[in-house]
ZAMARGU-4260 file (C-alpha; in steps of 0.2 Angstrom, whole numbers, plus 5000, padded with zeros to 4 digits):
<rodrens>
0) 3432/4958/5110 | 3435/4938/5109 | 3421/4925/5107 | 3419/4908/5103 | 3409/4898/5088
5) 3409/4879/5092 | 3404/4868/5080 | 3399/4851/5088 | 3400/4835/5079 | 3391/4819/5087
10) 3393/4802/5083 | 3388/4787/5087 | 3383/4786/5107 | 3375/4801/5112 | 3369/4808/5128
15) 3354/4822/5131 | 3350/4818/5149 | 3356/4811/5165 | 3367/4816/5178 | 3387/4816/5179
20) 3390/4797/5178 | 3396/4784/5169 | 3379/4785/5157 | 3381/4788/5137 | 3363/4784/5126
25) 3365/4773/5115 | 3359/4777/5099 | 3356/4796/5098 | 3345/4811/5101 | 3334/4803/5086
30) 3318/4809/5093 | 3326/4827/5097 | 3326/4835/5082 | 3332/4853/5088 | 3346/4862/5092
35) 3358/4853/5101 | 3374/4859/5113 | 3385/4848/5121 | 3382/4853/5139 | 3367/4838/5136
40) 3384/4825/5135 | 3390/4827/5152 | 3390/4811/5156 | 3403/4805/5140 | 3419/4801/5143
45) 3430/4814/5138 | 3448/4807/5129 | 3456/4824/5133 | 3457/4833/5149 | 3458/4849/5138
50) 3440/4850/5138 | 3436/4850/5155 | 3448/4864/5159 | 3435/4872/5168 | 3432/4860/5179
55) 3437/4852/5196 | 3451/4841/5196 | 3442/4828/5202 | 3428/4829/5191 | 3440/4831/5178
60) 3448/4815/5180 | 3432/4805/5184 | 3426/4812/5164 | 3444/4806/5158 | 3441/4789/5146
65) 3456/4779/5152 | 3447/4783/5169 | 3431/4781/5166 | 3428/4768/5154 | 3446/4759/5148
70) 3445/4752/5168 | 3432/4748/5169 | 3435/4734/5155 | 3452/4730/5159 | 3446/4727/5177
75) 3433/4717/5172 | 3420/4727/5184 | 3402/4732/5182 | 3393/4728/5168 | 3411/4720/5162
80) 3412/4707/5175 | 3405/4693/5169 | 3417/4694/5152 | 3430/4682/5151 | 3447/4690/5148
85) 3452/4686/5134 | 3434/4695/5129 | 3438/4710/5140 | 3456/4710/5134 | 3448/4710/5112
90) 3434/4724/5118 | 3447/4734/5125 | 3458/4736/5111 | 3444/4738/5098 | 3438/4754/5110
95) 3455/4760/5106 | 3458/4757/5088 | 3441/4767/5087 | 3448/4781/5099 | 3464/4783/5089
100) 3454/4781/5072 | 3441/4796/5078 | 3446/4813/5072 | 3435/4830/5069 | 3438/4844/5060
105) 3432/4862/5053 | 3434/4876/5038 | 3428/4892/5039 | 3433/4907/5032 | 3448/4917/5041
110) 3439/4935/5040 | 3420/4939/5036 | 3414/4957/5035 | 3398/4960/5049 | 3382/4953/5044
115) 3391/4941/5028 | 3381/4924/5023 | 3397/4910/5024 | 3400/4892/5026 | 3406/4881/5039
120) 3412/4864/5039 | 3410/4852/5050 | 3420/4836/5045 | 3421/4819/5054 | 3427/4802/5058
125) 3423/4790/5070 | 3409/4780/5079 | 3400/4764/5073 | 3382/4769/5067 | 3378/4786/5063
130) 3388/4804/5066 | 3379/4821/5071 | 3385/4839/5072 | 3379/4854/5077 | 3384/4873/5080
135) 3390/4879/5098 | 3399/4894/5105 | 3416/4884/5115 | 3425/4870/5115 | 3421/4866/5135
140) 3411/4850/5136 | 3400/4856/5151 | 3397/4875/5146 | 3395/4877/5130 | 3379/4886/5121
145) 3371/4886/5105 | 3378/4898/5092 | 3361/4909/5090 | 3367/4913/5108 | 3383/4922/5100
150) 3375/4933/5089 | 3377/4921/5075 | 3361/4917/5063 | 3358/4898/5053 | 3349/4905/5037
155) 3348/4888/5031 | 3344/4871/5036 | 3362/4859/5036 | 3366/4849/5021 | 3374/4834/5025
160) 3384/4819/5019 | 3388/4802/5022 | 3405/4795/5022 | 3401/4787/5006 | 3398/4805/4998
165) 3379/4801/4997 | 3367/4820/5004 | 3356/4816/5017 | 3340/4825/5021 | 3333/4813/5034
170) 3338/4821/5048 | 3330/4839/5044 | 3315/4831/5035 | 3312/4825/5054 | 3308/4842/5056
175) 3291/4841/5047 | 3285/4857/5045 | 3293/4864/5056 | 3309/4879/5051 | 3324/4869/5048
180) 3338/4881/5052 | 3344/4872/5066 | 3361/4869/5072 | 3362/4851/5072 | 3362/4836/5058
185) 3365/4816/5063 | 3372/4807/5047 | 3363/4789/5048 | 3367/4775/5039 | 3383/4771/5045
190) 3393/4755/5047 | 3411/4752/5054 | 3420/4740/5052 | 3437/4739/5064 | 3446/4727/5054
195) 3445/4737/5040 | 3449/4754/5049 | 3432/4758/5042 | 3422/4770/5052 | 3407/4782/5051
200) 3408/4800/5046 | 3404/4812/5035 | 3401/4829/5035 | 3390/4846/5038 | 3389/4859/5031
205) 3379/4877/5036 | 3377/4893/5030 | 3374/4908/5043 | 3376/4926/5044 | 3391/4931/5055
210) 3386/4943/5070 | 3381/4963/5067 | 3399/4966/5081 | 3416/4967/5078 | 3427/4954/5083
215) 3438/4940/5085 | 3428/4923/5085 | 3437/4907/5089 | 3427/4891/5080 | 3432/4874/5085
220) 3421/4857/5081 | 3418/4843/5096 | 3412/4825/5091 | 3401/4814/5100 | 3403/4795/5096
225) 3404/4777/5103 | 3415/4765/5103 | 3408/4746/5110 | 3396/4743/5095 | 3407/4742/5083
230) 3417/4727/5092 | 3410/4709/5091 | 3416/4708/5110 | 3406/4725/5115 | 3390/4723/5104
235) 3375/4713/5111 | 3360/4708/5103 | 3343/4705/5112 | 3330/4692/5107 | 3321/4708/5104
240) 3324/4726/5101 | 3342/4735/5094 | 3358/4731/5099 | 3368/4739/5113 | 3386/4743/5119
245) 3390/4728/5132 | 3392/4742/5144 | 3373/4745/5142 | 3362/4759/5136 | 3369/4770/5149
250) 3386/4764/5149 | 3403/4774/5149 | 3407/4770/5130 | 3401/4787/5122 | 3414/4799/5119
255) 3415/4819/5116 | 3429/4824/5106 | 3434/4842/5102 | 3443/4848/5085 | 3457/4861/5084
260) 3451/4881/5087 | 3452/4890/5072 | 3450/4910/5071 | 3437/4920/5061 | 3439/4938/5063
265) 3422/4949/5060 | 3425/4966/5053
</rodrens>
């Protein structure tokens, strides 16, 4: 018997509602301070295909981010259009220093016995602002479900890190008093800095109790993070109110990335 433990990591851009489109939300689910799976991203651009496996071709390649969003800048159309080129031209190649600087990774155990209290991992780089992870049961973008769906239990709420090393409660302490066993964390406080191939990150870390069955569970990690903030050509700042992506709140720039499958087998 074969199942899947995701662990989703989101960073900078993220995306709980909208329909397939070129939309990301800027800034985050700040205000949803629950459990989180990535079927809420659809509309991030996806930097491998890999992910959307599942889905039809043509969606598939509409999700894609040389597609979706890397055009879109170096045509200059949409909200891009009134760039000049040499801005377009600096933007662009900021989005991918960012894309090849992001990465995502995950530790667990190998084997756990039925019913054991472990730790997973969740570790990641990327995005300009913040970084959030959360627990998930595959590595498909648009089908994924939390990991209390699998037959795994949080026990614990997720302590989390900075990429400066400093613990974090303030995402959990959002919870009031409310449990806290939930499977997401956003890690605040973040700054990049291109130049210095300096990004946000950090990491997660939760304890849960492996399911009461027998079997083979594959665990991967996705990360969730934007790319235009970070970039003095893509970062735009209103008289009033935060900045924004120069794609827009609901521009293409938020990205969904998925970490190599590992294997845990339950005994």
């Amino acid at each position: 018997m074969t199942k899947v433990l995701v662990v989703l990591a989101l960073a900078g851009s993220l995306s709980l509602f909208g329909p397939v489109g070129s939309e990301a939300w800027s800034g985050g689910p700040v205000f949803d301070v629950t459990d989180i799976s990535p079927n809420c991203s659809a509309c991030h651009s996806a930097p491998t295909k890999e992910q959307l496996r599942t889905e039809p071709a043509g969606l598939a390649n509409f999700v894609f981010v040389e597609n979706r969003h890397y055009k879109a800048i170096e045509g200059g159309t949409g909200p891009y259009q009134a760039m000049s080129p040499e801005d377009r031209q600096k933007l662009l190649a900021d989005v991918k220093v960012m894309d090849q600087n992001a990465s995502v990774t995950l530790t667990a155990p190998a084997t756990v016995q039925r019913g054991q209290e472990v730790q997973v991992t969740a570790t990641v780089r990327g995005g300009s602002e913040f970084v959030a992870v959360a627990l998930v049961d595959t590595d498909l973008q648009r089908k994924a479900r939390i990991i209390q769906s699998d037959g795994w239990r949080i026990v614990a709420p997720p302590k989390v890190w900075g990429s400066d090393g400093t613990e974090q409660t303030k995402w959990v302490d959002s919870r009031g008093a409310l449990p806290k066993n939930i499977n997401s964390a956003l890690i605040f406080d973040q700054k990049a800095d291109i130049a210095a191939k300096k990004f946000a990150g950090g990491k997660a870390t939760w304890t849960v109790r492996a399911p009461q069955e027998p079997g083979t569970y594959s665990i991967t990690a996705v990360m969730f993070y934007g790319t235009e903030k970070a970039s003095p050509a893509g970062a735009v700042t209103p008289a009033t109110g935060p900045v924004t992506p120069r794609g827009g709140t609901w521009g293409a720039s938020g990205r969904t990335m998925f970490a190599k499958p590992v294997t845990v087998t339950v005994r």
